[in-house]
C-alpha positions in Angstrom: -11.6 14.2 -19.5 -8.8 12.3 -20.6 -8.3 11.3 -24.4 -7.8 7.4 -24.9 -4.3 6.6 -25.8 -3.1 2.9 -25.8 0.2 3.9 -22.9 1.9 6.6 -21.4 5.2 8.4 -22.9 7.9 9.3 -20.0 7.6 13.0 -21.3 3.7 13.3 -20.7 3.4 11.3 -17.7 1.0 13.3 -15.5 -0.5 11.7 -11.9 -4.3 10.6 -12.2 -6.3 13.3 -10.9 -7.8 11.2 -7.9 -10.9 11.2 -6.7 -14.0 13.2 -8.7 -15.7 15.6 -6.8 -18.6 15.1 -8.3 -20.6 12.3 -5.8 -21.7 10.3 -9.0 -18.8 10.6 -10.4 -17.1 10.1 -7.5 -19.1 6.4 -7.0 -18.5 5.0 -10.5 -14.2 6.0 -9.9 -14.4 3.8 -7.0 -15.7 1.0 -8.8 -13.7 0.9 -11.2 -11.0 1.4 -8.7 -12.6 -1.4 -6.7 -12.9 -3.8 -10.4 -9.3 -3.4 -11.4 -8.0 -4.0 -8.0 -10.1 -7.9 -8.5 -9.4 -7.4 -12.1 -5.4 -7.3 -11.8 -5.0 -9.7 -9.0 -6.6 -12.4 -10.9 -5.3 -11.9 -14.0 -1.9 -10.5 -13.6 -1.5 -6.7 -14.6 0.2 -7.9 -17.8 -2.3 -10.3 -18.7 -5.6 -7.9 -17.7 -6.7 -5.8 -20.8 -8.9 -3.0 -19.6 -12.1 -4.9 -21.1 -11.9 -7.0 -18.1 -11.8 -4.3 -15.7 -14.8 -2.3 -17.6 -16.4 -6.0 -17.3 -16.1 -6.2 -13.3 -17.0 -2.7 -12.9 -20.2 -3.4 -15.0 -19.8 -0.3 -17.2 -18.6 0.3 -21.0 -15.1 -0.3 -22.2 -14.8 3.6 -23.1 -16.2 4.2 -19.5 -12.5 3.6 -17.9 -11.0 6.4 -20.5 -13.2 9.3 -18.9 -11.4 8.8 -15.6 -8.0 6.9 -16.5 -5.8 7.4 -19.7 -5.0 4.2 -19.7 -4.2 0.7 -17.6 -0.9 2.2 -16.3 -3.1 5.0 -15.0 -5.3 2.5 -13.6 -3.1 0.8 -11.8 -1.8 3.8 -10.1 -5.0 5.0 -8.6 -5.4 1.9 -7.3 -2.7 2.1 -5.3 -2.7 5.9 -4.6 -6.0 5.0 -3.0 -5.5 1.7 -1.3 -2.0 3.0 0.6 -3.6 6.6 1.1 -6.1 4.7 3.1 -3.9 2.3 5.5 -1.9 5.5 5.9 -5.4 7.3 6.9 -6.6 4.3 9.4 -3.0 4.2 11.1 -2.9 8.1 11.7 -6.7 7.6 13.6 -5.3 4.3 15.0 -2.4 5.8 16.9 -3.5 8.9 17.9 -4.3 8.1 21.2 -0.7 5.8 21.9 1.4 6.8 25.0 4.6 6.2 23.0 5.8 5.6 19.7 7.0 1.8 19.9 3.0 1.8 20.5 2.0 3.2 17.3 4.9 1.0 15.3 3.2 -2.2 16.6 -0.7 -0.4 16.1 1.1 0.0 12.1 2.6 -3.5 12.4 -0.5 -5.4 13.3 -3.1 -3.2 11.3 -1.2 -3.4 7.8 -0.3 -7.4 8.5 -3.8 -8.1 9.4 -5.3 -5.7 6.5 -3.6 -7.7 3.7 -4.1 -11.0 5.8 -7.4 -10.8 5.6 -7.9 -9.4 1.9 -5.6 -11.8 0.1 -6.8 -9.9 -3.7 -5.5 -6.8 -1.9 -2.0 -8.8 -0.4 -1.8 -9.7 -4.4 -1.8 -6.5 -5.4 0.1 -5.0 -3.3 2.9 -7.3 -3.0 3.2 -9.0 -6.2 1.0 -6.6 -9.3 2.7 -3.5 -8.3 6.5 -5.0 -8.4 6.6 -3.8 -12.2 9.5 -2.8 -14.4 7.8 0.6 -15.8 9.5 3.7 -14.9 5.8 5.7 -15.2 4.3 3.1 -12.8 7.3 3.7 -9.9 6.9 7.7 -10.9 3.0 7.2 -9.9 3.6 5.5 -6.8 6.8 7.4 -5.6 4.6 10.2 -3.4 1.7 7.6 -1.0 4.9 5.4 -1.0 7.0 8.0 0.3 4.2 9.5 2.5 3.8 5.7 4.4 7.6 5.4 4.5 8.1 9.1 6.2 5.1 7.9 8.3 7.1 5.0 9.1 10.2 7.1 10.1 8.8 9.7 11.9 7.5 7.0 14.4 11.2 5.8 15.2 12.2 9.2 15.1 9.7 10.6 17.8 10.4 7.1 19.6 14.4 8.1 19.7 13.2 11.6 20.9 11.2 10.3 23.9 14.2 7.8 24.8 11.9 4.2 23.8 13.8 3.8 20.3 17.3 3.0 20.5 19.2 6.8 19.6 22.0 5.1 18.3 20.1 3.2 15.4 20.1 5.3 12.3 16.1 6.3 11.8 16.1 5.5 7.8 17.4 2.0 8.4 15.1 0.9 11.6 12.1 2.7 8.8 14.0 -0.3 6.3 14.2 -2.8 8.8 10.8 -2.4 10.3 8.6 -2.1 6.6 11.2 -4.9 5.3 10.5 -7.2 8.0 6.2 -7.3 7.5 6.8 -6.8 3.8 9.1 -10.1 3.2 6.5 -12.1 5.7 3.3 -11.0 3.8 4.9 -11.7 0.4 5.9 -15.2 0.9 2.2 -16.0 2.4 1.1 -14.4 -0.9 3.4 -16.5 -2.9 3.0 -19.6 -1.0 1.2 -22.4 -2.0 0.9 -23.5 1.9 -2.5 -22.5 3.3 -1.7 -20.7 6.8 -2.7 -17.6 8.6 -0.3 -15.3 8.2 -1.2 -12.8 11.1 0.0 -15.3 12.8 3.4 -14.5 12.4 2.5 -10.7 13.7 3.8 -11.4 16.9 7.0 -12.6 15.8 7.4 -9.3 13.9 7.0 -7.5 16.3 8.9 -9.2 18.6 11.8 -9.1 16.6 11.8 -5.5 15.7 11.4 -5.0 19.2 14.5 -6.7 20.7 16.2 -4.2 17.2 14.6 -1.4 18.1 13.4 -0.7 21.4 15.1 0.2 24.5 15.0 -2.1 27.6 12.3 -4.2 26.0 12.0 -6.7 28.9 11.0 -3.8 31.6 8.7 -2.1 29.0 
């Protein structure tokens, strides 16, 4: 159990411990997890005192401290859980690809059309989580990392089978390729313009491919 405190010092910033083990337990993380992800999108992180979140959840303000120290901690888990899962769902989604240009367009199209149909989820993830705190880019660093690296490792195995392009250095086309869908699905979310924006999905990919991929036309 975590004692309340009102925010997190650099020096005792800790990861939240995930996901109980306990199935109850378990249950009522997820909702809250579930409440603040709603709770921050429509309010703004800033703007969202953890009463509101305790409200959407449908449990007691001091409910939040027993699994979170505080809305920093909050706002982590969320995240910790929402990219743990795309990264989950890609790994099943690819498994059974012939090559790895395959896989980048499965990851393409299944993260576009994730966010494009959940636009509280797009919110969060493109606009909530863009904050200034040092504890908050600590607590996202590892998923982040992990769905970069799984990112790379798909233009590196490309470049080994002879699909990717060997020249292209692997860490930028991993820049180029999660720049590319992330720049697209944060203007939807910041638009005022109602469109579809899994729409633009083959564009992406069509653009990345011409970058990326070797002898496109005959593939």
């Amino acid at each position: 159990m975590h004692f309340m405190r009102t925010r997190l010092q650099k020096d005792d910033f800790s990861e939240p411990k995930g996901i109980p083990n306990d199935p109850r337990k378990r249950a009522k993380y997820l909702a809250i997890v579930e409440a603040a992800l709603a709770a921050f999108s429509e309010y703004g992180y800033h703007d969202c005192p953890v009463s509101k979140i305790a409200r959407k959840a449908n449990v007691a303000d001091g409910t939040i401290y027993l699994y979170f120290a505080n809305k920093e901690e909050v706002l982590i888990s969320v995240f910790q859980e929402k990219i743990n899962r795309l990264i989950t769902d890609i790994e099943e989604l690819t498994e059974d690809c012939t090559n790895s240009w395959e896989k980048i367009e499965v990851l393409v199209r299944y993260h576009m059309t994730t966010l494009g149909n959940d636009r509280v989820l797009a919110n969060f993830l493109q606009i909530q989580l863009r904050q200034s705190s040092s504890n908050i880019r600590i607590g996202i660093a590892a998923p982040l990392k992990k769905f970069y690296g799984l990112i790379e490792g798909f233009v590196l195995k490309g470049q080994k089978e002879g699909v990717i392009d060997s020249a292209i250095n692997a860490n930028i086309a991993r820049k180029l390729i999660f720049g590319c869908f992330d720049e697209v699905i944060s203007c939807w979310v910041l638009s005022r313009r109602q469109y579809d924006v899994t729409e633009r999905i083959d564009d992406v990919l069509y653009i990345l491919g011409r970058a990326l991929v070797v002898d496109l036309e005959n593939r």
